[in-house]
N, CA, C and O atoms as a GROMACS GRO file, in nm:
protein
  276
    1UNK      N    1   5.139   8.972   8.496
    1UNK     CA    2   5.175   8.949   8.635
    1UNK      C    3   5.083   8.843   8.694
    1UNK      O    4   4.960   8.850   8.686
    2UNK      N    5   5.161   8.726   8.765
    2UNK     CA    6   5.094   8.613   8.810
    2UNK      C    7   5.024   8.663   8.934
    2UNK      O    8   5.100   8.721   9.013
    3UNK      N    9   4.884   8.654   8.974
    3UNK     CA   10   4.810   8.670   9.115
    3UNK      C   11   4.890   8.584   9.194
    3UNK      O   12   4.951   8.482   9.161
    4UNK      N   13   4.879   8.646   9.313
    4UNK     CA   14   4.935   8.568   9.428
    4UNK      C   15   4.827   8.519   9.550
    4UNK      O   16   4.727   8.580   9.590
    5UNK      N   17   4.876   8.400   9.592
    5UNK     CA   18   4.799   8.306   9.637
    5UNK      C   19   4.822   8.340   9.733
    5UNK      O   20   4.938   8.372   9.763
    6UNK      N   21   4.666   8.351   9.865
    6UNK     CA   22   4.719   8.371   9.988
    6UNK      C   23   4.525   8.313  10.042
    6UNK      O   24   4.430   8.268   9.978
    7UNK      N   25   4.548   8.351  10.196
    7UNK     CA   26   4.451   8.286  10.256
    7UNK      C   27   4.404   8.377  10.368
    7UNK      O   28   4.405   8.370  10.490
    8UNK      N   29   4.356   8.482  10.263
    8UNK     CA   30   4.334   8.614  10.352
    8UNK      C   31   4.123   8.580  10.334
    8UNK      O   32   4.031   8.591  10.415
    9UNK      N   33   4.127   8.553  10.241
    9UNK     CA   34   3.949   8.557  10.234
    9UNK      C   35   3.912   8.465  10.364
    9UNK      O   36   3.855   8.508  10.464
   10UNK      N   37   3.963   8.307  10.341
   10UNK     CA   38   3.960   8.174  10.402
   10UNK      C   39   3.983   8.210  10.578
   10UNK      O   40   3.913   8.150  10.661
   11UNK      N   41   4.050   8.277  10.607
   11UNK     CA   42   4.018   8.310  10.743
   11UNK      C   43   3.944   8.493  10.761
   11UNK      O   44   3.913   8.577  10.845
   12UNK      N   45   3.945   8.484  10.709
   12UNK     CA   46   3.829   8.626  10.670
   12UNK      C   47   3.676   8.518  10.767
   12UNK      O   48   3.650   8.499  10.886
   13UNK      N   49   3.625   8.483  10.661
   13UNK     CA   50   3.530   8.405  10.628
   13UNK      C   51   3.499   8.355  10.782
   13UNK      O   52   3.413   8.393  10.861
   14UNK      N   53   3.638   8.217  10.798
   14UNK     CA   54   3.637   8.134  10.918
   14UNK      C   55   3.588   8.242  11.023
   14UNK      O   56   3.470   8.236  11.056
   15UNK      N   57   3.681   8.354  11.086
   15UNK     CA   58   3.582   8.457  11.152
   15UNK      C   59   3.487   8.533  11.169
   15UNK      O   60   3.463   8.617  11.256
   16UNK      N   61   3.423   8.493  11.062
   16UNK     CA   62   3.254   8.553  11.037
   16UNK      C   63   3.249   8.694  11.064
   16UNK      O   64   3.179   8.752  11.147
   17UNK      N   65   3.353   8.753  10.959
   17UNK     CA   66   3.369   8.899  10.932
   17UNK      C   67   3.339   8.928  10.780
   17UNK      O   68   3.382   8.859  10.689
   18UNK      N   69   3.271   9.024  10.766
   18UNK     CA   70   3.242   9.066  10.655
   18UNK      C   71   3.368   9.137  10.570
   18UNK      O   72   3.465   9.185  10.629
   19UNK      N   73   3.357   9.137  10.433
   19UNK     CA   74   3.459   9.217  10.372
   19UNK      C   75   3.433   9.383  10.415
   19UNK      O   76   3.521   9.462  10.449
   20UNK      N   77   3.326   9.405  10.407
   20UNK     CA   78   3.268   9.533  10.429
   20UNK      C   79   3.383   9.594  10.572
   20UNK      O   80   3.475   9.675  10.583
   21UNK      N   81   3.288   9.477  10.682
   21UNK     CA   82   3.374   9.549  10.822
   21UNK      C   83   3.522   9.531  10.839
   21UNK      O   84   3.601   9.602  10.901
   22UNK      N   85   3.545   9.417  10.769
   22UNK     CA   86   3.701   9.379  10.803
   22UNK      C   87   3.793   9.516  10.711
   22UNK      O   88   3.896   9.561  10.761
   23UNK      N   89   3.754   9.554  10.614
   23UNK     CA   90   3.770   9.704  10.567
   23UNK      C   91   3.745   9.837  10.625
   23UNK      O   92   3.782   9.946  10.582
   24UNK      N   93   3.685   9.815  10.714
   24UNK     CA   94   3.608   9.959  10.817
   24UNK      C   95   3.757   9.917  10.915
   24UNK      O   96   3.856   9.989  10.927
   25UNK      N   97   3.741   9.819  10.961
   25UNK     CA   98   3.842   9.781  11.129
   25UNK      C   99   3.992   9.808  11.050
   25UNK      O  100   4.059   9.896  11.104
   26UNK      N  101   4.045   9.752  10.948
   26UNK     CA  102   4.130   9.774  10.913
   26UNK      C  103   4.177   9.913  10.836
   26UNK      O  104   4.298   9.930  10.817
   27UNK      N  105   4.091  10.001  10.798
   27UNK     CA  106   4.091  10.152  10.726
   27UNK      C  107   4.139  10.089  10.600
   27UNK      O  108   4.244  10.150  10.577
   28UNK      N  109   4.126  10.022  10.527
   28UNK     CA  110   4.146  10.019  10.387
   28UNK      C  111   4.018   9.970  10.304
   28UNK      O  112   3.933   9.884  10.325
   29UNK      N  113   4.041  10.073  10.187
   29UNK     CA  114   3.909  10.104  10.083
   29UNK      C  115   3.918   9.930  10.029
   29UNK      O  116   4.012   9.867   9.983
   30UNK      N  117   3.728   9.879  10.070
   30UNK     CA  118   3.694   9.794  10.053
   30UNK      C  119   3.746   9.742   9.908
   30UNK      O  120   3.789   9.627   9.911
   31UNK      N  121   3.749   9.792   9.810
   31UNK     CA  122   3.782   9.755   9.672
   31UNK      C  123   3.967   9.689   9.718
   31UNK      O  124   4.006   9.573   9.701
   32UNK      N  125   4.029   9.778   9.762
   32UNK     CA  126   4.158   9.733   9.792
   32UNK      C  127   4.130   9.578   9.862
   32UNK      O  128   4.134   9.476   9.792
   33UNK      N  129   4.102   9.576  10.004
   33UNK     CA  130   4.046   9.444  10.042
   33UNK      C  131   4.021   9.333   9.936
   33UNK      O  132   4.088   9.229   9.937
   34UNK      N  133   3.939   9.352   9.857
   34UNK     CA  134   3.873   9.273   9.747
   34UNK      C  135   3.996   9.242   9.630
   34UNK      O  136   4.002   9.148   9.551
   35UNK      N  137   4.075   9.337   9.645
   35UNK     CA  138   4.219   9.304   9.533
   35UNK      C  139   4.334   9.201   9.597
   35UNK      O  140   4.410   9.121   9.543
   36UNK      N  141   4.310   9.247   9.766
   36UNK     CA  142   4.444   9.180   9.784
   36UNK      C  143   4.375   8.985   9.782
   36UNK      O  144   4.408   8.891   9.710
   37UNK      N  145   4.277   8.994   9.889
   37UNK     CA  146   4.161   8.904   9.863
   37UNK      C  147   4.217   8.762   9.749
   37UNK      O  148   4.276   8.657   9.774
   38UNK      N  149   4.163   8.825   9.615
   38UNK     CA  150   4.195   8.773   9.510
   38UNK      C  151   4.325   8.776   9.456
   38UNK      O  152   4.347   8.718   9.350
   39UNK      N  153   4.419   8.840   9.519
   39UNK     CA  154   4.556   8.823   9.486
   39UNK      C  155   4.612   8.906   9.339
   39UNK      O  156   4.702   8.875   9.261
   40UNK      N  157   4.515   9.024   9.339
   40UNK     CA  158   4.540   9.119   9.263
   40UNK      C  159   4.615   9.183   9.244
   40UNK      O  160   4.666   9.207   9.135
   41UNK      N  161   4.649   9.244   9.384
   41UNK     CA  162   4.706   9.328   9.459
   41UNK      C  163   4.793   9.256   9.565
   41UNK      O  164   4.737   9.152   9.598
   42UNK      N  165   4.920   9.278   9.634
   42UNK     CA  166   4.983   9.220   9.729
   42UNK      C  167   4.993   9.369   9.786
   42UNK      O  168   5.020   9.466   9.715
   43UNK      N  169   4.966   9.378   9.930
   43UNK     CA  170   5.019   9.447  10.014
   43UNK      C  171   5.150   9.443  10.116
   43UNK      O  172   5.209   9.349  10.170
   44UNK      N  173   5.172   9.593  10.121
   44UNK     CA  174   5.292   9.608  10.180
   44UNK      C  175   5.286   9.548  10.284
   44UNK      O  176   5.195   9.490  10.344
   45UNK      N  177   5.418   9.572  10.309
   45UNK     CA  178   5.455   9.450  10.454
   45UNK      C  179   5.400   9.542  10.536
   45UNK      O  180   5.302   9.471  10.561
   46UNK      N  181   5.382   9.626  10.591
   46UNK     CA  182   5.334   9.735  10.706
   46UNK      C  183   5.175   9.657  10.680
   46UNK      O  184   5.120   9.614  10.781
   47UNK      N  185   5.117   9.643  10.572
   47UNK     CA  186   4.965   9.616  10.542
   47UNK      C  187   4.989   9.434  10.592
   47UNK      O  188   4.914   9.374  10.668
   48UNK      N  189   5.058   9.402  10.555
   48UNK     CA  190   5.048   9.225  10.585
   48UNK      C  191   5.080   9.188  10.730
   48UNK      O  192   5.047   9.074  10.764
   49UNK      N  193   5.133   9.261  10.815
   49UNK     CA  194   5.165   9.269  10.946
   49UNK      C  195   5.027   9.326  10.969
   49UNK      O  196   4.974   9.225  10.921
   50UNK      N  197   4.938   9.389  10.996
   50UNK     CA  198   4.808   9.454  11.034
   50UNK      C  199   4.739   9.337  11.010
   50UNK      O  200   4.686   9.283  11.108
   51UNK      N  201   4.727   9.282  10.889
   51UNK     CA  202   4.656   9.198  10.852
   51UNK      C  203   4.606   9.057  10.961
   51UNK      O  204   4.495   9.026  11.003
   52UNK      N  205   4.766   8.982  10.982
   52UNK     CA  206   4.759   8.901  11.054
   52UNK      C  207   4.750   8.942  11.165
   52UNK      O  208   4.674   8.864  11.221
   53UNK      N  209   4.795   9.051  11.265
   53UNK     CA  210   4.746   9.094  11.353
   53UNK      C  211   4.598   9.066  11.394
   53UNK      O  212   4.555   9.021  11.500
   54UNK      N  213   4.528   9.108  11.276
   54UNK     CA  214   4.377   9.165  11.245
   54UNK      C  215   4.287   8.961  11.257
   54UNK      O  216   4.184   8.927  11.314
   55UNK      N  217   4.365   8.897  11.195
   55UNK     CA  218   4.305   8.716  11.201
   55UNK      C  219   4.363   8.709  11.280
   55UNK      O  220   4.270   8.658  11.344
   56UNK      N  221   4.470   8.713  11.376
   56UNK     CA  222   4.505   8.627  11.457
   56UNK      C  223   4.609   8.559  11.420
   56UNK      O  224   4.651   8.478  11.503
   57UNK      N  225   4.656   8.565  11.335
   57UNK     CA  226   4.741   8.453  11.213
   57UNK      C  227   4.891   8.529  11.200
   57UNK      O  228   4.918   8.640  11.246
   58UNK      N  229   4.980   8.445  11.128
   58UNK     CA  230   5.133   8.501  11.135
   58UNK      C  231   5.112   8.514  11.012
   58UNK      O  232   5.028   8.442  10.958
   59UNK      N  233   5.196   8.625  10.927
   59UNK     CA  234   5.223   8.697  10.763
   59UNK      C  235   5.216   8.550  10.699
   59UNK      O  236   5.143   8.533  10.601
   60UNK      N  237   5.303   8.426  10.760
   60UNK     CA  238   5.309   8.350  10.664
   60UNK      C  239   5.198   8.231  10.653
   60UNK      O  240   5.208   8.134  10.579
   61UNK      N  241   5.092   8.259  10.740
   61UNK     CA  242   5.001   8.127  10.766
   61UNK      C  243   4.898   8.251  10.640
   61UNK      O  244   4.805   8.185  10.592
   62UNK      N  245   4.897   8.360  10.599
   62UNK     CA  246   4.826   8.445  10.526
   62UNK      C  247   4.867   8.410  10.393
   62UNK      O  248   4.800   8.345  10.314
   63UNK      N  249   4.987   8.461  10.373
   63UNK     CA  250   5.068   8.462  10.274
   63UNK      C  251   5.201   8.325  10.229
   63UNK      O  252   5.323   8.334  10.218
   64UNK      N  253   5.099   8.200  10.213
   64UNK     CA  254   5.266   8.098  10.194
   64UNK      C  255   5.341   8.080  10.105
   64UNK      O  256   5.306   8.125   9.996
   65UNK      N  257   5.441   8.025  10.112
   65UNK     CA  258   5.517   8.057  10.002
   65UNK      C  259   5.432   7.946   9.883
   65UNK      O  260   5.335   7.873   9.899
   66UNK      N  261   5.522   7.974   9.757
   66UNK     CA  262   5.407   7.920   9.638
   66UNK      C  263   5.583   7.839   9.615
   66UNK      O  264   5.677   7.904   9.568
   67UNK      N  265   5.593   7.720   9.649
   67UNK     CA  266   5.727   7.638   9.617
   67UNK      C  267   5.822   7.703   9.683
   67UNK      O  268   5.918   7.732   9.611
   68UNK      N  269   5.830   7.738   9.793
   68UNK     CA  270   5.976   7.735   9.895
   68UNK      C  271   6.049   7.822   9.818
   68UNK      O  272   6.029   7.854   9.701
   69UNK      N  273   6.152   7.862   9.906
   69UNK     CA  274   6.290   7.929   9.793
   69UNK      C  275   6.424   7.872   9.800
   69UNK      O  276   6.513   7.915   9.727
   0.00000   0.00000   0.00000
């Protein structure tokens, strides 16, 4: 299974939030964080909606597409 590319660390980061807290604020086990992160793991849409909520950002400025469909 190919990792999926996204830009969840990159504005992580830009807001000078830790993985640690951005895992406390969001209730998901830091290791999860660290999977989706690296594109280990893709989270559910209920989790990718929180997410961008959580940056400020829309699902797809997080998650872009990898070649259009």
């Amino acid at each position: 299974m190919a990792e999926m590319t996204n830009n969840l660390m990159k504005y992580r980061k830009e807001a000078g939030i830790s993985r640690s807290r951005a895992a406390t604020e969001l209730c998901v086990d830091i290791k999860t964080l660290y999977r989706y992160e690296y594109g280990v793991r893709c989270p559910n849409v209920y989790t990718a909606i929180r997410l961008a909520k959580y940056y400020h950002k829309t699902v797809q400025e997080l998650f872009p597409e990898e070649g259009g469909l």
